[in-house]
FIFIVO-254102 format. One line per 5 residues: their letters; for each residue x, y, z of N, C-alpha, C. Coordinates in steps of 0.02 Angstrom, whole numbers. Atoms other than C-alpha are relative to their C-alpha. Layout:
# FIFIVO-254102
a> X,Y,Z,X,Y,Z,X,Y,Z ~ ...
***
This chain:
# FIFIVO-254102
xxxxx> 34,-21,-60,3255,10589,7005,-15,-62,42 ~ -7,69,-26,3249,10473,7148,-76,2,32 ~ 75,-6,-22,3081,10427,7224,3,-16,83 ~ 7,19,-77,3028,10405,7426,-54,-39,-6 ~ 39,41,-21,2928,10275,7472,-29,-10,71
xxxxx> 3,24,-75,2834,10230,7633,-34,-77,-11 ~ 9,60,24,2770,10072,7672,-96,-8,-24 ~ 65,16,29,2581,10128,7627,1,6,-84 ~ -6,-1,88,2650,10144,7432,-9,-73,-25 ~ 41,78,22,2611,9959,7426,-35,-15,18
xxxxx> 59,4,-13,2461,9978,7486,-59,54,-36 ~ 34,-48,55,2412,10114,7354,36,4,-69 ~ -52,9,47,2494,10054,7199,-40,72,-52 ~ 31,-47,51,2370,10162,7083,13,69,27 ~ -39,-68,-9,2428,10322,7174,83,21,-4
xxxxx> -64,-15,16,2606,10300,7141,8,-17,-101 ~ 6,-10,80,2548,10240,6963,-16,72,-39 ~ -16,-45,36,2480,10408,6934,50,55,13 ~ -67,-54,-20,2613,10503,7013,44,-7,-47 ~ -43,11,48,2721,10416,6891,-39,35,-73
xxxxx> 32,-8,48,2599,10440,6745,12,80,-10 ~ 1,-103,-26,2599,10660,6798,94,-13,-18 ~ -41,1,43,2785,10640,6784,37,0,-47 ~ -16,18,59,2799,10565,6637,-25,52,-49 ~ 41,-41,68,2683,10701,6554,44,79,5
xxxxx> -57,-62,-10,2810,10850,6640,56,-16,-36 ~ -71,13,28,2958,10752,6561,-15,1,-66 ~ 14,5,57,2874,10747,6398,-23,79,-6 ~ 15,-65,9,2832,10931,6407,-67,20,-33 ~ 83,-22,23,2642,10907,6395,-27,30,41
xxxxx> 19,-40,-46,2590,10983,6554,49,49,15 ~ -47,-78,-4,2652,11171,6584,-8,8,89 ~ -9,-3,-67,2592,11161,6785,-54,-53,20 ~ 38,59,-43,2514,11029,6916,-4,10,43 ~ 13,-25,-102,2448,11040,7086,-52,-79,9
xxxxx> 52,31,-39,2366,10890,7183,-74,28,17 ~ 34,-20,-12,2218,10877,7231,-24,-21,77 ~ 1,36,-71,2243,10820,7415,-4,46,67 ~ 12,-59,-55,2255,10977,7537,-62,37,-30 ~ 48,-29,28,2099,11066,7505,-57,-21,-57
xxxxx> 34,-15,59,2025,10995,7340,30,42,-57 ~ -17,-23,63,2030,11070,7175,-24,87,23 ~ -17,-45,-4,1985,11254,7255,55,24,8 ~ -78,15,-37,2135,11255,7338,57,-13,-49 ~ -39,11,59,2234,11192,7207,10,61,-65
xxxxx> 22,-43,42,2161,11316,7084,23,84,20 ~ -29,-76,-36,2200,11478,7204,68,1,2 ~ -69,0,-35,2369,11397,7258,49,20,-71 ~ -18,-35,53,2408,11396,7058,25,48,-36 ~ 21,-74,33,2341,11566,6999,58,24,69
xxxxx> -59,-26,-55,2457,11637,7164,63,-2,-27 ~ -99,22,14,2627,11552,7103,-4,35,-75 ~ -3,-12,80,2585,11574,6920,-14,83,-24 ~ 28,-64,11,2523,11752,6937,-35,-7,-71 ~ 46,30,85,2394,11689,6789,-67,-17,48
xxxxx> 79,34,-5,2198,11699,6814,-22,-66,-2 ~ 12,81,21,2085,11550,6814,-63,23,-24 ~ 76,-1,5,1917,11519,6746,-39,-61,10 ~ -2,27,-29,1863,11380,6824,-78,-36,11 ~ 58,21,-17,1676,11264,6804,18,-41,42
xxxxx> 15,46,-56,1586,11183,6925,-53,37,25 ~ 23,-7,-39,1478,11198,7069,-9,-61,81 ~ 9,67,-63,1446,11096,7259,65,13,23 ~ -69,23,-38,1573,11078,7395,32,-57,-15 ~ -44,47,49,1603,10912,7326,52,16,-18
xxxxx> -28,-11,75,1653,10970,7173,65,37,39 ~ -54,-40,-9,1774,11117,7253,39,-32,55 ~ -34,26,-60,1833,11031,7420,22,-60,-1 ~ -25,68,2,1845,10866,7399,75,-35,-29 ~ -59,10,-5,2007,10806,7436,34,-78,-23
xxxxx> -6,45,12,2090,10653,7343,82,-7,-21 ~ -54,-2,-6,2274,10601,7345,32,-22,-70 ~ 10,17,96,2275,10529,7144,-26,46,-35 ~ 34,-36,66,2199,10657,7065,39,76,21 ~ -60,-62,20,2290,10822,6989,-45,39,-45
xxxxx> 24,-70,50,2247,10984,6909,43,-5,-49 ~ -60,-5,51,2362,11002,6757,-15,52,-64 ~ 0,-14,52,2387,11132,6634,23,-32,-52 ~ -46,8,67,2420,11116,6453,-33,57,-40 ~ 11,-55,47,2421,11212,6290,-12,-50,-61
xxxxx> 37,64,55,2360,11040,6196,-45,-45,45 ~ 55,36,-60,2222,10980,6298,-12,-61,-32 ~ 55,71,26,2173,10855,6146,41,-50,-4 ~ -60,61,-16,2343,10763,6174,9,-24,42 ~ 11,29,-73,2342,10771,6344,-52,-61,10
xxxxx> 38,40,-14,2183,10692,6350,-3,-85,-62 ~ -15,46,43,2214,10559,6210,70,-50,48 ~ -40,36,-22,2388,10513,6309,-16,-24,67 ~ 30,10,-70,2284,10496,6491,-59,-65,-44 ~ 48,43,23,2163,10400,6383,35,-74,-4
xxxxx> -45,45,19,2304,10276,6311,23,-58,63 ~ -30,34,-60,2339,10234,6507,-67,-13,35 ~ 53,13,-36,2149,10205,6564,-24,47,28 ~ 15,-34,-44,2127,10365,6628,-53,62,-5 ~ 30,-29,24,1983,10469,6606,26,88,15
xxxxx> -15,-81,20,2009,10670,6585,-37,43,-49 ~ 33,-50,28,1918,10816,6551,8,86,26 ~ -15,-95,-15,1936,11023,6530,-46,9,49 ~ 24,-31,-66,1869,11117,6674,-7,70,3 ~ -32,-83,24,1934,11286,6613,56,19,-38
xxxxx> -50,-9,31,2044,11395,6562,51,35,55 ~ -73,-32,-26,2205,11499,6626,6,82,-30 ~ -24,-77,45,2226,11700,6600,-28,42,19 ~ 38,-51,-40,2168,11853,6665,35,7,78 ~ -11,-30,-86,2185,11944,6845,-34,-11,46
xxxxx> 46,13,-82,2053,11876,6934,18,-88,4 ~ 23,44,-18,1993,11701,6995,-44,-20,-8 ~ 63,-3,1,1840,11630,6943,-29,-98,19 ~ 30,62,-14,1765,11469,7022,-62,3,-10 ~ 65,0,11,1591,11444,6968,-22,66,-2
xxxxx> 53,-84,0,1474,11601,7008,54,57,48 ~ -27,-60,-35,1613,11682,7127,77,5,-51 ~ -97,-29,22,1778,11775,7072,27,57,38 ~ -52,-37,-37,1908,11863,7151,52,15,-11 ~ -60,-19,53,2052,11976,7086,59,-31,26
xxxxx> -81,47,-15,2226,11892,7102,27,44,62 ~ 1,-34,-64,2258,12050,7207,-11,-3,51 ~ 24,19,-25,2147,12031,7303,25,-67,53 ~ -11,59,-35,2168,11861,7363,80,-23,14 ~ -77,3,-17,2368,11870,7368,-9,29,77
xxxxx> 4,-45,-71,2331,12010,7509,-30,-19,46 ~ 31,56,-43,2210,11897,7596,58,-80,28 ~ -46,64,-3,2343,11756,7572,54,2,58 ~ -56,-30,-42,2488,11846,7629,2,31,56 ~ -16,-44,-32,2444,11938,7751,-55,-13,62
xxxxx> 25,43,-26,2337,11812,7833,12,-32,78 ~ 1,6,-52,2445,11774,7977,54,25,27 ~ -33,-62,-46,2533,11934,8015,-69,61,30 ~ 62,-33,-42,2358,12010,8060,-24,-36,53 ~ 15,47,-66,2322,11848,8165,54,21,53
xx> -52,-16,-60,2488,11906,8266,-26,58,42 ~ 33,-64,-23,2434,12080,8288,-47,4,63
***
């Protein structure tokens, strides 16, 4: 796989370090899915997920912080060995910790949830009612 560069990638070496690092854990078949956390935050990430994956979330936290806050290095990542994952993120300096889980029909970010239904039909259909 070939990589793109611009010329601010040498001016953010540690974001192409973990871009590589996230790679490396898809080619090793430790992470099952990944989403940034750069458009939106980790809500965003978390909805955009559960959507593609048709797979619930369950999802701690609380604060806009916590859900919005937008950072171009940092990644959501499933797995189905969290204690490897986090042992091989460890190995590279990198701290990591669970957040939730994966499964079910709804959505659940902190105190709110919302059925997958639901929020597909909100998703989708989002800006053929704005035409209207």
């Amino acid at each position: 796989m070939g990589r793109l560069y611009t010329k601010n990638a040498r001016r953010f070496p540690e974001n192409v370090r973990f871009g590589d690092i996230v790679r490396a854990l898809i080619v090793d078949g430790l992470v099952s899915a990944v989403h940034d956390l750069s458009d939106g935050g980790l809500a965003v990430a978390v909805a955009e997920m559960a959507l593609a994956g048709r797979i619930g979330a369950d999802v701690e936290g609380s604060g806009a912080g916590h859900w919005f806050g937008e950072d171009q290095a940092r990644y959501l990542v499933t797995t189905a060995r969290p204690d490897a994952l986090v042992a091989r993120l460890a190995e590279q300096g990198i701290a990591a910790a669970p957040i939730g889980t994966t499964g079910g029909d709804a959505l659940r970010l902190g105190g709110a949830t919302v059925a997958l239904d639901a929020l597909r039909r909100a998703h989708e259909g989002f800006f053929p009612a704005l035409m209207n």
